[in-house]
C-alpha positions in Angstrom: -64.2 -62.6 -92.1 -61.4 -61.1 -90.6 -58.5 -64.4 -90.8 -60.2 -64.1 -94.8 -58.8 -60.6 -94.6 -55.0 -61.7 -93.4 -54.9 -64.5 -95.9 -55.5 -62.4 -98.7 -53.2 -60.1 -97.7 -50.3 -63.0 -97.2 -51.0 -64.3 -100.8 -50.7 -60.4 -102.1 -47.2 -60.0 -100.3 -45.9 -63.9 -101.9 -47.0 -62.8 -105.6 -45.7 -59.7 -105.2 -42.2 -61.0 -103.9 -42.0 -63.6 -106.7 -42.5 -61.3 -109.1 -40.1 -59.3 -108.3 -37.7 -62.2 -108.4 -38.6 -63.1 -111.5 -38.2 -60.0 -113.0 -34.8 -59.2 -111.4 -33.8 -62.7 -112.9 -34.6 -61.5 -116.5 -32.7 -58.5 -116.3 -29.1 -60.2 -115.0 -30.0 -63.0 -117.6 -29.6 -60.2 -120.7 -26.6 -60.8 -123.5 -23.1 -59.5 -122.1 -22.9 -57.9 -125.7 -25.7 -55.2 -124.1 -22.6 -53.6 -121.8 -21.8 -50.2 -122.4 -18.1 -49.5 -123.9 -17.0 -45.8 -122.9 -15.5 -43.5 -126.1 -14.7 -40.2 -127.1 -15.4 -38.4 -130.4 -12.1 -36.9 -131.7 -10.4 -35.6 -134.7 -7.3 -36.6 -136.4 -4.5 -36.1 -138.9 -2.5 -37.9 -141.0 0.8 -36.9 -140.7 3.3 -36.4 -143.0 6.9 -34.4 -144.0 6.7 -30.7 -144.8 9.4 -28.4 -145.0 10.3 -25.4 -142.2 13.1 -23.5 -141.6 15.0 -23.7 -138.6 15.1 -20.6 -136.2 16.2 -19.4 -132.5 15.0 -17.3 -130.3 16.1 -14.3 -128.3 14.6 -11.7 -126.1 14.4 -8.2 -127.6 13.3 -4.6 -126.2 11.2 -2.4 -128.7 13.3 1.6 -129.1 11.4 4.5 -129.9 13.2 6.1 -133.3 13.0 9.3 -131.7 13.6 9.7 -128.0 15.1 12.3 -125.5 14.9 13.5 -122.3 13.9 17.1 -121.9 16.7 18.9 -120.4 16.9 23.0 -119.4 20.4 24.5 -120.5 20.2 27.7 -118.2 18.6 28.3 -114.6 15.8 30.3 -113.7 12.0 30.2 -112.9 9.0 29.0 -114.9 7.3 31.7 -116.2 5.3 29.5 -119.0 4.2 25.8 -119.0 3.1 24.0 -122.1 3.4 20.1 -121.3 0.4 18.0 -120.8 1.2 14.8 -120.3 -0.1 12.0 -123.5 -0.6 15.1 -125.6 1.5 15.0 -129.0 3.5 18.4 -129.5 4.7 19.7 -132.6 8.2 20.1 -133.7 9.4 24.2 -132.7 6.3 24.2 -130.3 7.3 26.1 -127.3 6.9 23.7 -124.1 9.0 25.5 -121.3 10.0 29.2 -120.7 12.6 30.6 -117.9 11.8 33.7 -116.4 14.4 36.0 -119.1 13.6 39.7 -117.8 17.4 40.2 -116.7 19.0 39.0 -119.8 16.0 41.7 -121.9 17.5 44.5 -120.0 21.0 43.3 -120.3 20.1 42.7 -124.2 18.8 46.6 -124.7 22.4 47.8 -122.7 24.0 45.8 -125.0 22.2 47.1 -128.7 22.5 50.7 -127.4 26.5 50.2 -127.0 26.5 48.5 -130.3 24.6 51.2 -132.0 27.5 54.2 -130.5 29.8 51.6 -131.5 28.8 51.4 -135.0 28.3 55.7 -134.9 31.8 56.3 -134.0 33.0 54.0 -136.1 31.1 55.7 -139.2 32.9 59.1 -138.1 36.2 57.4 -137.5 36.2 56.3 -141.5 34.9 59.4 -142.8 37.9 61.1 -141.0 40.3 58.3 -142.4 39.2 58.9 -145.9 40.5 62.8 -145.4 43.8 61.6 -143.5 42.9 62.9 -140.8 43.2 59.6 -138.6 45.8 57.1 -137.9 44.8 53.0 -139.3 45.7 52.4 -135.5 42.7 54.3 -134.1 40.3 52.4 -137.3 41.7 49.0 -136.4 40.4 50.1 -132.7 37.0 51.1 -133.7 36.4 48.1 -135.9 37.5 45.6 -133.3 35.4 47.6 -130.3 32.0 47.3 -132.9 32.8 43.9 -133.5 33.0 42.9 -129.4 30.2 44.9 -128.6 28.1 43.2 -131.3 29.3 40.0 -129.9 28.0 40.9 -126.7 24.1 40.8 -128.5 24.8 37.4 -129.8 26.0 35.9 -126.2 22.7 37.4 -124.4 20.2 36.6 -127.3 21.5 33.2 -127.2 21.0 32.9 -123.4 17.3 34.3 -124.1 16.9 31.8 -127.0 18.2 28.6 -123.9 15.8 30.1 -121.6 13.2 29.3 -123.9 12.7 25.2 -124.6 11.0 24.0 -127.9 10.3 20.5 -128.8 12.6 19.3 -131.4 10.4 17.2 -133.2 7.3 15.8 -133.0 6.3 14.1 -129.6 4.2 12.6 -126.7 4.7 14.2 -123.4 6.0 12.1 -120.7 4.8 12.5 -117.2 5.9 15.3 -114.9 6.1 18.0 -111.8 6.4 21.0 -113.2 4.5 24.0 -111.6 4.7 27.6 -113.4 6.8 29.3 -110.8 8.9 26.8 -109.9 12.7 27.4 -110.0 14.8 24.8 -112.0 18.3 24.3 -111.5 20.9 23.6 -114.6 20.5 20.6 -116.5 17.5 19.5 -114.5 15.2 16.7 -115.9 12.4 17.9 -117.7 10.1 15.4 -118.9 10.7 12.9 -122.0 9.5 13.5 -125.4 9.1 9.9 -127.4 9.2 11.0 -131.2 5.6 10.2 -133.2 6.7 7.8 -135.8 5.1 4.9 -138.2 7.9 2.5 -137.3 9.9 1.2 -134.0 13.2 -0.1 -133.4 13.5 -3.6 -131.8 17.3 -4.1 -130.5 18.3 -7.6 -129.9 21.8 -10.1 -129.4 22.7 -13.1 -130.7 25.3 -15.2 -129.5 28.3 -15.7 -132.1 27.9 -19.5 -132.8 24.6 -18.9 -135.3 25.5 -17.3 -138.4 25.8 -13.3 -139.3 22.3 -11.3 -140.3 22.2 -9.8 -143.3 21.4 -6.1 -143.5 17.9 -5.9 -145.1 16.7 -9.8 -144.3 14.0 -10.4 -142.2 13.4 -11.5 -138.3 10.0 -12.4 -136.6 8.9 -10.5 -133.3 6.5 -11.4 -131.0 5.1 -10.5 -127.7 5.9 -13.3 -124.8 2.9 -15.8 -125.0 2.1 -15.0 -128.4 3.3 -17.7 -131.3 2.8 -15.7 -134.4 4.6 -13.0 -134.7 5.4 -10.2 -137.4 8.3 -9.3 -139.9 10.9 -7.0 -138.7 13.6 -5.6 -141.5 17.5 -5.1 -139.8 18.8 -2.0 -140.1 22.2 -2.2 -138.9 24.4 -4.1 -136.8 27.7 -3.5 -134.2 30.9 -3.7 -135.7 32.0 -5.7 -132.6 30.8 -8.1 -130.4 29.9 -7.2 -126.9 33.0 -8.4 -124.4 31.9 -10.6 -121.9 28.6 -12.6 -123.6 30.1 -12.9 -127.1 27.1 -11.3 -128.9 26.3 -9.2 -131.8 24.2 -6.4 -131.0 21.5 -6.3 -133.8 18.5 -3.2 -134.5 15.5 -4.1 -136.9 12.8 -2.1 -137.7 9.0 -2.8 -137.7 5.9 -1.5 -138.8 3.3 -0.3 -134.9 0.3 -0.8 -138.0 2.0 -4.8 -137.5 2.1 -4.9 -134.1 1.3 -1.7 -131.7 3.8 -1.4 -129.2 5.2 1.3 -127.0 9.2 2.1 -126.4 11.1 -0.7 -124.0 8.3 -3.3 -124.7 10.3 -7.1 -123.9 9.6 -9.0 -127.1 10.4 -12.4 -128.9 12.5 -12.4 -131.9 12.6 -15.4 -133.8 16.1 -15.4 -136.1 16.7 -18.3 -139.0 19.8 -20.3 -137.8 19.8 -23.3 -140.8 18.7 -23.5 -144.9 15.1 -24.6 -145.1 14.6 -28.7 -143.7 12.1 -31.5 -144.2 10.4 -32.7 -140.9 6.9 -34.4 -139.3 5.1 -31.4 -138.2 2.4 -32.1 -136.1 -0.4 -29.5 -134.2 0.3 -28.2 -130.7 -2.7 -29.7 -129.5 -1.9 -33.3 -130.7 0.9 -33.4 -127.9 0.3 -34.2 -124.6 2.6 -34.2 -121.5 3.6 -36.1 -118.2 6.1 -36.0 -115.8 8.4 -38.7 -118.0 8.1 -37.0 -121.5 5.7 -35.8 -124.5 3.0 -38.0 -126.0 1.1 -38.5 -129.0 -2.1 -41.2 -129.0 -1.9 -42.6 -132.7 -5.6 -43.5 -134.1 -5.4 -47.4 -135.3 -8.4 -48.9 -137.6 -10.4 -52.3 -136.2 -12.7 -53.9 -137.9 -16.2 -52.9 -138.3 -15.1 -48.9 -139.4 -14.4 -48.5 -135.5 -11.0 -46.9 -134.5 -8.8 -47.3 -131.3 -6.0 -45.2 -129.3 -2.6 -46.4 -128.3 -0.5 -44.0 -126.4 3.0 -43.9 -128.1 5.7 -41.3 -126.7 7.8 -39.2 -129.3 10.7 -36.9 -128.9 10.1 -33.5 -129.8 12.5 -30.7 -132.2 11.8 -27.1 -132.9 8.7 -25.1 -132.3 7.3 -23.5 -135.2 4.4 -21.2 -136.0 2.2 -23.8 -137.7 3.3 -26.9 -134.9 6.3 -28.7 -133.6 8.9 -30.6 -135.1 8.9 -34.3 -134.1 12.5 -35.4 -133.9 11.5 -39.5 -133.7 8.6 -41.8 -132.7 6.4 -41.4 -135.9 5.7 -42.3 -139.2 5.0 -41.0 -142.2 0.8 -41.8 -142.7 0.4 -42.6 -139.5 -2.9 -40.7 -138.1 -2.9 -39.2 -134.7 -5.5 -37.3 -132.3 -5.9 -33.9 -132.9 -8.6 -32.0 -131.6 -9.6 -33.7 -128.4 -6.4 -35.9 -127.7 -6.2 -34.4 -124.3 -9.1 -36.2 -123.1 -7.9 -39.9 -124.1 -6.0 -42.7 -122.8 -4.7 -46.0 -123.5 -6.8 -48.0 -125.6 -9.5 -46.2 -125.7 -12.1 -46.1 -128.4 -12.7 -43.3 -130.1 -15.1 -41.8 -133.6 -13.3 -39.3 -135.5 -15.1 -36.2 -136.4 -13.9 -34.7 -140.0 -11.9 -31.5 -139.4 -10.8 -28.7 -141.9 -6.8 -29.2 -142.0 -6.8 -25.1 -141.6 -9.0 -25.2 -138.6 -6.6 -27.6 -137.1 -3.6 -25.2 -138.1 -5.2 -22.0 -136.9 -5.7 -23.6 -133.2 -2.2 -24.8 -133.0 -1.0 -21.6 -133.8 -3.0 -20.1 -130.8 -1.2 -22.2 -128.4 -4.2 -25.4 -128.9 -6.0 -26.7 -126.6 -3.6 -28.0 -123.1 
């Protein structure tokens, strides 16, 4: 009973290891048209000419239209303090008052000896209408109202310095002030930047593009940011500037287009050339390596399947709706879109149908890297 036991058990382990076999055998015996072919789902353009208008960029800092900093015209001490900093004051709004109680009493001196001024001068002509008085002594009297009223005007505007107003509409810069504190002349204050709708972007441009026109347009932008918004130019230098050969330029924009503060760095994208024809392609259909700028063009097979090649292209202007491409593809030709980062050589690929305006609004954002 027990060698019946170990013989069964040997047949169990044969079957078991020829079936095994068997079925191992089956499996590496299956078609080669079973493998698995790797591929990526993509979407593609066909591209073709369009029309843009050539442009250069230069680096330009936004100018508040309304700007100064708060200066005092007289000494003294702080006897009243209305600046909070971030708080908009209104134009004639009293911000700053210098302690004044010497020039008051000098002020009153001063009216009272303009008033016995004035008296004797009343009796002085009332005796020159009888003859009784020389011109001489009415010349005298005249001349000694006429100082003596002077002498109001010089103290009441020392009173009037001692007392700073804002002189138009403002935010209140930061500052130190402390009621009490003594200021010397001409001290810094604080700066007032002017509430307005608009902003002034001031900007160069070297000599070799051609003159703006007063009244045409320019596009600003913050660094990073493709699309921009339309700035008008105001005005221009009559001269260049020496040493770098550049035409100072100011243009004006719209903070509801673009909300920026005073000395903000910006991008100012100037026309250069008359309007050109050109392959534009999407941001996102470019892709890079250490030798140049790439483009992987979509090519039809048989069966309504579609494969990659890799083609390398040289590349012309950026524009707000793509880049130019200066040679290396044809007109028709269809090329990776959405996706085209994640391909290579030869690859095949299924291509997804995209809205051309999706495609557009992503390159315009900087697409996909």
């Amino acid at each position: 009973m027990k060698h019946f036991s170990w013989v069964f058990t040997l047949i169990f382990i044969v079957l078991s290891l020829t079936g095994i076999f068997y079925l191992k055998q089956s499996v590496s015996a299956k078609p080669a048209q079973d493998e698995y072919e790797p591929a990526a789902t993509i979407q593609a353009t066909h591209v073709k000419f369009s029309d843009f208008q050539p442009s250069h960029t230069v680096l330009g800092e936004s100018v508040a239209i309304n700007q100064v900093m708060l200066k005092n015209e007289r000494a003294g001490k702080i006897v009243y303090l209305n600046l909070d900093p971030s708080n908009v004051v209104k134009q004639g709004q009293t911000l700053v008052r210098i302690d004044d109680s010497e020039e008051q009493a000098q002020l009153k001196s001063a009216k009272a000896t303009a008033i016995l001024k004035q008296q004797t001068l009343s009796r002085i002509q009332s005796l020159y209408k009888d003859k009784r008085i020389s011109q001489e002594k009415l010349d005298i009297a005249s001349a000694e109202l006429a100082i003596a009223q002077a002498d109001v005007g010089i103290i009441e505007s020392n009173i009037t310095k001692k007392t700073i107003k804002a002189p138009f509409d403002a935010y209140v810069g930061l500052h130190n002030l402390a009621i009490g504190q003594t200021l010397a002349q001409d001290d810094d204050i604080t700066q007032l930047i002017g509430v307005n709708d608009n902003i002034w972007v001031d900007f160069n441009v070297p000599q070799v593009y051609p003159m703006l026109d007063k009244n045409s347009t320019v596009n600003v932008s913050l660094p990073q940011q493709v699309k921009g918004v339309t700035a008008t130019i105001i005005s221009s230098a009559p001269t260049l500037r020496g040493q770098s050969r550049q035409v100072h330029y100011r243009a004006e924009l719209s903070l509801d287009k673009l909300a920026i503060k005073p000395q903000f760095l910006v991008n100012v994208t100037l026309p250069v050339a008359q309007n050109e024809s050109a392959i534009i392609v999407p941001n996102l259909a470019i892709t890079r390596d250490q030798l140049g700028e790439y483009v992987f063009v979509v090519n039809e097979e048989a069966s309504d399947s579609f494969r990659v090649t890799r083609r390398q292209v040289q590349l012309g202007d950026r524009l707000t709706q793509g880049v130019v491409i200066d040679s290396g593809l044809e007109q028709g030709e269809r090329i990776a879109t959405i996706g085209a980062f994640k391909l290579r050589e030869g690859l095949k690929v299924f291509i997804e149908p995209t809205p051309m305006d999706e495609i557009v609004e992503l390159s315009e954002n900087g697409g996909i890297r």
